[in-house]
C-alpha positions as CSV (number, residue, x, y, z in Angstrom):
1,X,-43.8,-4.8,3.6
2,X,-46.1,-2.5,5.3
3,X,-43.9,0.7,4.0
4,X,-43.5,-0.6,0.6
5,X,-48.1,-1.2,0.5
6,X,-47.9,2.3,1.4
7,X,-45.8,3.4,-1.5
8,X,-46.9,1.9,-4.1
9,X,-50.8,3.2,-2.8
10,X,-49.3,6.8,-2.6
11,X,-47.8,6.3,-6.3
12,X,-51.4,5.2,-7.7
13,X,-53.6,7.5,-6.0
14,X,-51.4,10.8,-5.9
15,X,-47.9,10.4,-7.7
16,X,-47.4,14.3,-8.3
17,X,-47.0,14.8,-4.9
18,X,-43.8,12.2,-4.5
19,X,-41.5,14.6,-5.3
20,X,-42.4,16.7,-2.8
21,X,-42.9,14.9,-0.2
22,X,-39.4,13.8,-1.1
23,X,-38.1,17.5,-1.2
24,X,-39.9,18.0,2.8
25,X,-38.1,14.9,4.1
26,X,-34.8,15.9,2.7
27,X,-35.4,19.6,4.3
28,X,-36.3,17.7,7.8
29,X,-33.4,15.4,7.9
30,X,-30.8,18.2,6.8
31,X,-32.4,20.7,9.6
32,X,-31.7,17.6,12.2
33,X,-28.2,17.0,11.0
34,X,-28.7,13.5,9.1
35,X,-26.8,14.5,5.8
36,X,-27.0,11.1,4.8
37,X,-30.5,10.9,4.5
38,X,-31.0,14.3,3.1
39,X,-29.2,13.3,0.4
40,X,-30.9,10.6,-0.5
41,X,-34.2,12.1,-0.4
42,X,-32.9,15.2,-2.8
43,X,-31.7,12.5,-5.5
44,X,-35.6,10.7,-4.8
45,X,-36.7,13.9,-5.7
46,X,-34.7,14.1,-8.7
47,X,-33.5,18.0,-6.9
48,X,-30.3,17.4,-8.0
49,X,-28.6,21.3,-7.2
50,X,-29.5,20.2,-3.9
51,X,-28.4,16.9,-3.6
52,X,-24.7,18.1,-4.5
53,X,-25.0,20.6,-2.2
54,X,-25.7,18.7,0.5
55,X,-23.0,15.5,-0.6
56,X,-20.1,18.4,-1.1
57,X,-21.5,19.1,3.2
58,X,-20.7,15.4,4.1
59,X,-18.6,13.8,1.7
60,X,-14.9,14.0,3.3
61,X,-16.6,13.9,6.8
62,X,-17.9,10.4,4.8
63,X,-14.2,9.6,3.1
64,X,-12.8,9.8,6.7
65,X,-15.1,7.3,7.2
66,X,-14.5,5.2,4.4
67,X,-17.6,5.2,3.4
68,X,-16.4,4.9,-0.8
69,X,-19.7,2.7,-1.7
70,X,-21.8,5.0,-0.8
71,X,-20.1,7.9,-2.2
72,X,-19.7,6.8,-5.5
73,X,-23.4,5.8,-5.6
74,X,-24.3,9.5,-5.0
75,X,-21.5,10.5,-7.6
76,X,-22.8,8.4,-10.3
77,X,-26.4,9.6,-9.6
78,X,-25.4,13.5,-10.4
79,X,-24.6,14.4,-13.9
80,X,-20.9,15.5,-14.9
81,X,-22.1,19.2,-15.3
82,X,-23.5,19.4,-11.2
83,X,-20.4,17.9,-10.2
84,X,-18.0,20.2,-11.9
85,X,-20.2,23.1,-10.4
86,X,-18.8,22.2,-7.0
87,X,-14.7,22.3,-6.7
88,X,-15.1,19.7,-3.8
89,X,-17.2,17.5,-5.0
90,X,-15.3,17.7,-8.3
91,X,-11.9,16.6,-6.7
92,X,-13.7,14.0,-4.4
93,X,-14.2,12.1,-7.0
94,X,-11.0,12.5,-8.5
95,X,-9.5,11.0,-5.5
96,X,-12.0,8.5,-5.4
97,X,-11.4,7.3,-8.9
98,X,-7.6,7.5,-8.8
99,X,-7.6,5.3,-5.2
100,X,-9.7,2.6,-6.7
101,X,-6.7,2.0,-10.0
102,X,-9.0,4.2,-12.5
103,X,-6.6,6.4,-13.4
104,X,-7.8,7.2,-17.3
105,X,-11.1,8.6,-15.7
106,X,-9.8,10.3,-12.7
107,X,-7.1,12.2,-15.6
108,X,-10.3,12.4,-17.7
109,X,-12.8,14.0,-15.2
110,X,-9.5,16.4,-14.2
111,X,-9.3,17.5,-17.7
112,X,-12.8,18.3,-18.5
113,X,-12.9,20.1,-14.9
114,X,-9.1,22.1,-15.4
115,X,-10.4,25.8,-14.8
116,X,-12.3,24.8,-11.4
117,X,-9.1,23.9,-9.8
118,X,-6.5,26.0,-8.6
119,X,-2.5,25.0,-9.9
120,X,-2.0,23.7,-6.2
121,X,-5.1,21.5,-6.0
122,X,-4.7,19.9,-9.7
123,X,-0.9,19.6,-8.9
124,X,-1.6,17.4,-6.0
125,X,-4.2,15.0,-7.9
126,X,-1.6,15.1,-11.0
127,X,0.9,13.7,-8.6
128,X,-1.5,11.2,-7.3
129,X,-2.3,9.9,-10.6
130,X,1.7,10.1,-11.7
131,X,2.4,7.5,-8.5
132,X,-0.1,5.4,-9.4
133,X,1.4,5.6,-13.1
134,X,4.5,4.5,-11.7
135,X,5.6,7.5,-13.0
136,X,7.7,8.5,-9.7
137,X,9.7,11.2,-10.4
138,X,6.6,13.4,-11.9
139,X,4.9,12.8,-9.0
140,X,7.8,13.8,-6.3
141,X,7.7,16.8,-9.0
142,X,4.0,17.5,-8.5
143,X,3.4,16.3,-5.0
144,X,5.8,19.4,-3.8
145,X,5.3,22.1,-6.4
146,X,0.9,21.3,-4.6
147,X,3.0,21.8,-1.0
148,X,4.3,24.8,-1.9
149,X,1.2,26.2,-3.8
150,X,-1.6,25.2,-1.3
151,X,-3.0,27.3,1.0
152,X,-2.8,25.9,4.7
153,X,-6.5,25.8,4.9
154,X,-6.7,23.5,2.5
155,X,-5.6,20.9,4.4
156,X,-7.2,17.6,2.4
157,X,-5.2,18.3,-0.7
158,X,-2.0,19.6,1.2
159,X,-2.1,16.4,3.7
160,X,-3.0,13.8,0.3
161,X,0.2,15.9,-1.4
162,X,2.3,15.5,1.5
163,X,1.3,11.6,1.8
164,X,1.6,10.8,-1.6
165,X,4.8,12.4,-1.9
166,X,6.1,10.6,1.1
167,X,4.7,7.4,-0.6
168,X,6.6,7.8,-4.2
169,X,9.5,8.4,-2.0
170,X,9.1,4.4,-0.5
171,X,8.4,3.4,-3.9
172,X,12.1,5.1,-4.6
173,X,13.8,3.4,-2.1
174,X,13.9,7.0,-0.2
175,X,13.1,5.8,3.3
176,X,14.6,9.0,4.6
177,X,12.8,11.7,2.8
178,X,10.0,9.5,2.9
179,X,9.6,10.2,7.0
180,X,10.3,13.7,6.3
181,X,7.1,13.9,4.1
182,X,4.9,11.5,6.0
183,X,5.7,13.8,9.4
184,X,4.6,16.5,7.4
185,X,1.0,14.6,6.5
186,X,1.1,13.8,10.2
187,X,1.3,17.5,11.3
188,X,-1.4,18.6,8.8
189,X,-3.7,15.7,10.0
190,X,-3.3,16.8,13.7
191,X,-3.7,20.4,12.7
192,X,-6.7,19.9,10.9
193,X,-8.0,17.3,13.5
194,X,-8.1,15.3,10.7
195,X,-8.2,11.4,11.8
196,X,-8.0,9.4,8.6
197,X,-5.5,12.0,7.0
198,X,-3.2,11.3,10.5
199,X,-3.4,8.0,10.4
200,X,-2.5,7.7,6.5
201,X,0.7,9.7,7.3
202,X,1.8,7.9,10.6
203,X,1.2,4.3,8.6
204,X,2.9,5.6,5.9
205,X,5.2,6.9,8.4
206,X,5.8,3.5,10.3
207,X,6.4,1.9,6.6
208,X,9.6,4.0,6.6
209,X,10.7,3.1,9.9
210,X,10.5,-0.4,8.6
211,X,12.3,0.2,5.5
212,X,14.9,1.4,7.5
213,X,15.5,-1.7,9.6
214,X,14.0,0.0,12.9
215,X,11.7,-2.8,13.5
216,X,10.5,-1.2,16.9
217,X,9.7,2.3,16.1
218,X,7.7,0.7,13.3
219,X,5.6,-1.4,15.3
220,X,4.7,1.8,18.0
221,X,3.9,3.7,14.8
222,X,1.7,1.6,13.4
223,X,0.2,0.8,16.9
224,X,-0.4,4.6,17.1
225,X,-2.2,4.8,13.8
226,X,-4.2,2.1,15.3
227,X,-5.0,3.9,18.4
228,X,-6.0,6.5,16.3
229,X,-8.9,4.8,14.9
230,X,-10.2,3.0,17.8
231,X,-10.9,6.5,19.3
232,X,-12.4,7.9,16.2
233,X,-14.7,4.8,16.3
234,X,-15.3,1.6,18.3
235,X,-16.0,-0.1,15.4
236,X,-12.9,-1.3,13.0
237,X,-12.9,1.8,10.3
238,X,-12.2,0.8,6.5
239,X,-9.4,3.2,6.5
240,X,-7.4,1.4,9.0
241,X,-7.1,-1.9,7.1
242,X,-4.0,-0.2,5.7
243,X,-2.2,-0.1,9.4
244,X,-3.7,-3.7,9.9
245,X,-1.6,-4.7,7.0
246,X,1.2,-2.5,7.6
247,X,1.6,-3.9,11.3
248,X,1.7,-7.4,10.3
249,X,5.0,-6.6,8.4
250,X,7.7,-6.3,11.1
251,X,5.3,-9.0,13.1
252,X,6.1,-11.5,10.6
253,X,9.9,-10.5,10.4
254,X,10.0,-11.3,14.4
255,X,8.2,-14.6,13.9
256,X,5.1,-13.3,16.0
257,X,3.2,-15.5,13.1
258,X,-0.5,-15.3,14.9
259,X,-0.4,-11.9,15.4
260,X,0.7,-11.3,12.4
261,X,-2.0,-13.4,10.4
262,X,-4.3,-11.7,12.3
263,X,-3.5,-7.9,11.7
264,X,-3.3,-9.1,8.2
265,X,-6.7,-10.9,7.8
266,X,-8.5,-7.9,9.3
267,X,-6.7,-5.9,7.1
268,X,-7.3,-7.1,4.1
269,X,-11.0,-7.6,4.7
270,X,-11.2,-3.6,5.5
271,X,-9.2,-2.7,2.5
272,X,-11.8,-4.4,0.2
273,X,-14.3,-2.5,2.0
274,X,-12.5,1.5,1.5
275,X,-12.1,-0.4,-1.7
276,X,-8.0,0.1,-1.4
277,X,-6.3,-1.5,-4.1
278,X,-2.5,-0.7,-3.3
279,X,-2.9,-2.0,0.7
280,X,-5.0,-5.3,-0.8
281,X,-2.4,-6.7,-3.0
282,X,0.2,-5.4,0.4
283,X,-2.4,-7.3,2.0
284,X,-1.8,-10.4,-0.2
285,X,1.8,-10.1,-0.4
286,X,1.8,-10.5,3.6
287,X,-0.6,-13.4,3.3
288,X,1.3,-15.4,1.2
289,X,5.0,-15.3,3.5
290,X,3.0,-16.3,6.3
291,X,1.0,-19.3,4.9
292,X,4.3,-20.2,3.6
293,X,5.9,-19.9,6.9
294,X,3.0,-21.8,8.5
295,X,3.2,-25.3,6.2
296,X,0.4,-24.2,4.2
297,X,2.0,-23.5,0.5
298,X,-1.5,-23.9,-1.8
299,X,-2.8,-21.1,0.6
300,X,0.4,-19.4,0.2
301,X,0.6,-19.6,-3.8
302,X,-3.3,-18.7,-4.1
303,X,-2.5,-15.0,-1.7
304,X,0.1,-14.5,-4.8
305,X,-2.3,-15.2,-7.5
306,X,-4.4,-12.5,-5.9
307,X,-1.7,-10.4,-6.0
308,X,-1.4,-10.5,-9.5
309,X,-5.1,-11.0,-10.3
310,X,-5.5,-7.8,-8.4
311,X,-2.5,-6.0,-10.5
312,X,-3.5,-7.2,-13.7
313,X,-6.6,-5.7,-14.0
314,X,-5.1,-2.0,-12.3
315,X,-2.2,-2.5,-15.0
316,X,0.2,-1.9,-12.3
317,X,3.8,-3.3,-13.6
318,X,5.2,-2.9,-9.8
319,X,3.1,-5.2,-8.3
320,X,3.2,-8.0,-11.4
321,X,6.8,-7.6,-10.7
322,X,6.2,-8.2,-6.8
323,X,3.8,-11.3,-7.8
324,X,6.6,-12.6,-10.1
325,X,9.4,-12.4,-7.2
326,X,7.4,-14.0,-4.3
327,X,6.2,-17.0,-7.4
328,X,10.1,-17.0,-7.5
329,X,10.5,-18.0,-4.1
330,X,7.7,-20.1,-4.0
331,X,9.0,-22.4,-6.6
332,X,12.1,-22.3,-4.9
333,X,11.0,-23.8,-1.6
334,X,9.6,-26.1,-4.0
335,X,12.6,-27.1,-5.6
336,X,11.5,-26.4,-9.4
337,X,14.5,-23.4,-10.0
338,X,13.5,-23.6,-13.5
339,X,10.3,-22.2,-13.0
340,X,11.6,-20.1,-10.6
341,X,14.0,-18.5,-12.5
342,X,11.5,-17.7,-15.2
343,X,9.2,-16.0,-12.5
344,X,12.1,-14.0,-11.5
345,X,13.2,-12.8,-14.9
346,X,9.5,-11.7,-15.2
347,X,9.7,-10.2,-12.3
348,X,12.5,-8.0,-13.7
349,X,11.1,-7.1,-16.9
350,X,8.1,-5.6,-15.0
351,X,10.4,-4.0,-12.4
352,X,11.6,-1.9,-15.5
353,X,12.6,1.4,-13.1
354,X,16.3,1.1,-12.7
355,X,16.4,3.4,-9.6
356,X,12.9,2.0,-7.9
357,X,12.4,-0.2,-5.1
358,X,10.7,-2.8,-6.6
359,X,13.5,-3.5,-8.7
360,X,15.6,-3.8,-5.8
361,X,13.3,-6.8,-5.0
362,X,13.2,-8.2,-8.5
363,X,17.4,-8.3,-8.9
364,X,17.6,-10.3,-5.4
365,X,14.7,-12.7,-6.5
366,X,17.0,-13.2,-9.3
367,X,20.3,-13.3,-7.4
368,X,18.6,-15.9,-4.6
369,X,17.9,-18.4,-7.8
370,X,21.6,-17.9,-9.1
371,X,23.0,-18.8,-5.5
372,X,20.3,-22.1,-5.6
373,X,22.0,-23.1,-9.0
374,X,25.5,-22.8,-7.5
375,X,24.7,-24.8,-4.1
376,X,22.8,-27.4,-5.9
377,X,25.1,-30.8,-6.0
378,X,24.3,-31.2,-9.3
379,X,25.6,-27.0,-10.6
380,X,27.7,-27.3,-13.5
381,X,28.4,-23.7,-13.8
382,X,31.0,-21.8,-11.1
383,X,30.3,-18.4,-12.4
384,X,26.6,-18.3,-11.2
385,X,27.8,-17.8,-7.5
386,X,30.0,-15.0,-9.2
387,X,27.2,-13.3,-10.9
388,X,25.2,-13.4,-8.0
389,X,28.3,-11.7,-5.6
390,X,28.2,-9.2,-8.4
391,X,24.7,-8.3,-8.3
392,X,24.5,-8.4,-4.4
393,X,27.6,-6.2,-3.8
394,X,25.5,-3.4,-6.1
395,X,22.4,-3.8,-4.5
396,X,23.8,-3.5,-0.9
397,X,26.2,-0.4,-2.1
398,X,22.6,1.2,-3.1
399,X,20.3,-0.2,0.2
400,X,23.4,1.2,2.9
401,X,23.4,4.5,0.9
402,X,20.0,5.1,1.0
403,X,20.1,4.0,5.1
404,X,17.6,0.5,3.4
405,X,18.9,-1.4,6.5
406,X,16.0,-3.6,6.2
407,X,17.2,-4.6,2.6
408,X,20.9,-4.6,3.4
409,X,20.3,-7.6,6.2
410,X,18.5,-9.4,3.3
411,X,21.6,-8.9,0.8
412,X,23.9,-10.0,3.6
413,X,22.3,-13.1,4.3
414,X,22.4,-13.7,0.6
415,X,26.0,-13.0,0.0
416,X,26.9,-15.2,3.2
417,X,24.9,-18.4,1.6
418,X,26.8,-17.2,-2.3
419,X,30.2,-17.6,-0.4
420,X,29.1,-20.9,1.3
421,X,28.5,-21.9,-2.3
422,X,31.7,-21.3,-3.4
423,X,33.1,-23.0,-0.8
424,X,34.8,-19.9,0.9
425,X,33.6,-20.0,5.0
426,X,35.5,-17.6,6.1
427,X,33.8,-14.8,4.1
428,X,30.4,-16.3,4.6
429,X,30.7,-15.9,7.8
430,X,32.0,-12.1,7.7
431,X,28.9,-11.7,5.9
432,X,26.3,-13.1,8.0
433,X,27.9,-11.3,11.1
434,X,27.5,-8.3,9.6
435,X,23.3,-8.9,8.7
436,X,23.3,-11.1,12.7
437,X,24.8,-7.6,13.7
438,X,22.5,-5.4,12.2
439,X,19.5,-8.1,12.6
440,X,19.7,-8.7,16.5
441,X,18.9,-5.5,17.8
442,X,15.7,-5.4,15.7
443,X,14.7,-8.9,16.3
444,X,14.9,-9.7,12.7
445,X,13.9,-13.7,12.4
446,X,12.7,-14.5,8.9
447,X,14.6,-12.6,6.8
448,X,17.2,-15.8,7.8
449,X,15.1,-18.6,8.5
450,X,13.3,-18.3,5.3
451,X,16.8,-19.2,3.3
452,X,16.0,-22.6,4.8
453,X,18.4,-25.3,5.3
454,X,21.3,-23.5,3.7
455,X,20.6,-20.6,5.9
456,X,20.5,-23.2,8.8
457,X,23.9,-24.5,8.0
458,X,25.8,-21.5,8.2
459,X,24.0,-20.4,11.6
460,X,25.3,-23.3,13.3
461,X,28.8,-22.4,11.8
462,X,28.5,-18.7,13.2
463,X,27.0,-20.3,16.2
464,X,30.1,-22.8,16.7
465,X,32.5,-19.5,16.2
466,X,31.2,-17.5,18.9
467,X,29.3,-14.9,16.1
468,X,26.4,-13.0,17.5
C-alpha cells in the first residue's frame, strides 16, 4: 500500500521523470543479472528496442523453465515489427504458439517473418506445425531436411527437429525410428547441456520403449527424465508434467494403480501450467483408465470429456478419435454396445490416416464391440466374430511388423476372447499364450484384466491347461 501512495505521489507531482526512473531500474537489474526484472522495467518505460533485447537474453533460459505465461505476456507487449527484428525472439514465439494448438498464427507469424529465418530453422517449425496438422509425412519430410540443414550450434531448433521428428514417428506407429530420433534429441540436449531439451527427448524416448512392449526400459527412461529435473530444480518444473504423465503409462499396465494416479495427477496439473496441450489430453486419457480401473466410472467418463473438450477447441482429429475409442470402451463396461458402437465408428471417421497409429486404436475399439455382439447370449449374427478375426489378423500383421509389441498383446487378447465367441477353445487359447508369452516378461496386467469377465474366463482355461 505504502509502494503504491508512493506512486501515484510520484505520478502527480513529477510524471516526466517515470520513464526514466524506469529506464535506471531496468539498467540496475540487467548489470546484477535479474533479466526478468529488467525486462519488465524496459516495457514500463515503454523502451521497447530494449526490452526485446533483453527478453531474446532470457527467453529460452525462461522456456527451459517453463515459464510460457510470462513469456507470452512480454511477447504480446512488443509490436510484430521489434519481434521480427530479433531471429530468436521471432521463432520463440513461433514455438510458443504452435505448442499451445495455435497453429494458423504460428504459420502466420512464420510467413510474415520468412527472410529472417534460415531454410533449416523455418524447416524445423514447418515440421512442427505439419505434426500438429496431423499432417505426418510433411513433417518426417521437414523435421530431417532442418537436421541436415542446421548448424550444430543451433542446438534449440536441431534438438525441437530431432524431437518432433521422433514424435511423428509414434504418431506413425514407427516405434523403431522413433528411438533413433529421440536418442538423437537426447545427445543434442546433453551436448548443449540443455535440461528441458534432454528430458523432452528421453520422455519421448521412454514413449517408444513402451510402444514396443519393453515395459522396463520405459519406466527407467522415464525415471531418468525425472531425475533430470529434480536436479535442474528442487521444485516440480512445468516441463516435466510430460514424464509425470508418460510414467504413469506402463504403471497402470502393471497394476501399480496409486503410483500411477499419482504421476498422472501431478502431471497433468504441470502440463496446464507449460500450458501443454498434447501431454494434457495424454494426461486425461491416463486419468480416465485408472478411475475406471478404480470403481469410479463418472470420474472416469468426465477425464474423457476433457479429452475431447480439450481436442475440440485445438481441432485435432487424433485425439477426437482417441476420445471416441476410450467413450467406446466406457459404454462397454457399461453394457450399452449400441452407444458404443457409435463412439467407435466416430472414433474411425476421425482416425482418417490409414497408416497412423491412432487408427490402429480406432479399428480395435471397433473390433472389441464386434466380439461383444458375438459373445452376447442374445447375438443373432455369426459373422460379427468373423469380421472382427478379419480385422485383428490385419492389425497384428501391421503392430509385429512394425516391432508394436505393446499393440500386438492387445490384438492377441482380442482374437483369443473372438475365438471363445465362436465357440472354438482350442484356438483361443493358442492366442492368449501367445499375448501371456509376450505379456509376462513385461508384467503386462491390464491390457487382460480390462476385457473383464470374458477375459477372466479364458484365464482360468489357460490356467487349468498348464499355459503361462
Amino acid at each position: 500500500l505504502f509502494a503504491d501512495l508512493l506512486r501515484q505521489r510520484l505520478q502527480r507531482e513529477r510524471g516526466d521523470l517515470v520513464p526514466e526512473l524506469h529506464q535506471r531500474a531496468s539498467a540496475w537489474y540487467r548489470e546484477n543479472g535479474l533479466i526478468p526484472e529488467a525486462v519488465n522495467h524496459a516495457l514500463a518505460a515503454s523502451d521497447l528496442t530494449q526490452a526485446a533485447e533483453l527478453i531474446a537474453q532470457t527467453a529460452w533460459a525462461m522456456l527451459m523453465r517453463g515459464e510460457v505465461s510470462i513469456l507470452l505476456r512480454w511477447m504480446h507487449a512488443l509490436p510484430d515489427a521489434e519481434v521480427c527484428s530479433h531471429v530468436k525472439l521471432a521463432m520463440l514465439r513461433d514455438w510458443l504458439l504452435a505448442n499451445m494448438g495455435q497453429l494458423d498464427d504460428a504459420d502466420s507469424c512464420l510467413s510474415n517473418i520468412r527472410g529472417a529465418y534460415g531454410r533449416g530453422e523455418m524447416a524445423a517449425v514447418r515440421g512442427y506445425i505439419a505434426h500438429h496438422r496431423q499432417e505426418p509425412v510433411e513433417a518426417i519430410e521437414r523435421c530431417q531436411e532442418a537436421l541436415e540443414l542446421l548448424p550444430e550450434e543451433q542446438w534449440f531448433s536441431r534438438g525441437a527437429a530431432a524431437v518432433t521428428l521422433g514424435t511423428a514417428l509414434l504418431r506413425r506407429g514407427d516405434p523403431v525410428a522413433a528411438s533413433q530420433a529421440m536418442s538423437k534429441g537426447v545427445a543434442i540436449g546433453r551436448a548443449a547441456s540443455q535440461t528441458y531439451m534432454t528430458m523432452i527427448a528421453t520422455t519421448g524416448l521412454g514413449e517408444a520403449q513402451e510402444m514396443r512392449g519393453h515395459l522396463g526400459q520405459a519406466v527407467q527412461t522415464y525415471q531418468a527424465a525425472l531425475q533430470l529435473t529434480s536436479e535442474y530444480s528442487s521444485e516440480p518444473m512445468p516441463f516435466a508434467g510430460m514424464a509425470y504423465v508418460g510414467l504413469a503409462g506402463p504403471l497402470y499396465e502393471r497394476n501399480e494403480l496409486d503410483s500411477a494416479k499419482q504421476c498422472v495427477t501431478t502431471g497433468i496439473e504441470l502440463s496446464k501450467q507449460a500450458r501443454n496441450i498434447d501431454t494434457t489430453q495424454d494426461g486425461y486419457a491416463s486419468l480416465a483408465l485408472l478411475h475406471q480401473a478404480l470403481g469410479n466410472p463418472d470420474e472416469a467418463f468426465e477425464a474423457i470429456r476433457q479429452v475431447e473438450e480439450l481436442a475440440k477447441k485445438s481441432g485435432d482429429s487424433n485425439w477426437l478419435a482417441t476420445a471416441h475409442a476410450f467413450q467406446s470402451q466406457w459404454w462397454l463396461q457399461r453394457g450399452d454396445i449400441e452407444t458404443a458402437a457409435r463412439c467407435a465408428q466416430a472414433s474411425r471417421l476421425y482416425a482418417h490416416d490409414e497408416a497412423d497409429f491412432v487408427r490402429e486404436l480406432a479399428e480395435i475399439a471397433a473390433a472389441r464391440v464386434l466380439v461383444t455382439r458375438a459373445s452376447s447370449p442374445a447375438a443373432t449374427d455369426p459373422d460379427q466374430a468373423d469380421q472382427a478375426l478379419t480385422s485383428l489378423a490385419g492389425l497384428l500383421r501391421a503392430a509385429e511388423e512394425a516391432k508394436r509389441m505393446g499393440s500386438a498383446i492387445n490384438i492377441l487378447a482380442l482374437q483369443a476372447w473372438a475365438y471363445q465367441a465362436q465357440g472354438d477353445t482350442d484356438r483361443a487359447l493358442s492366442a492368449l499364450g501367445r499375448a501371456l508369452a509376450l505379456a509376462e516378461p513385461e508384467g503386462y496386467v491390464r491390457t487382460f484384466v480390462d476385457e473383464g469377465e470374458p477375459m477372466a474366463r479364458l484365464l482360468y482355461q489357460a490356467a487349468t491347461r498348464g499355459i503361462a
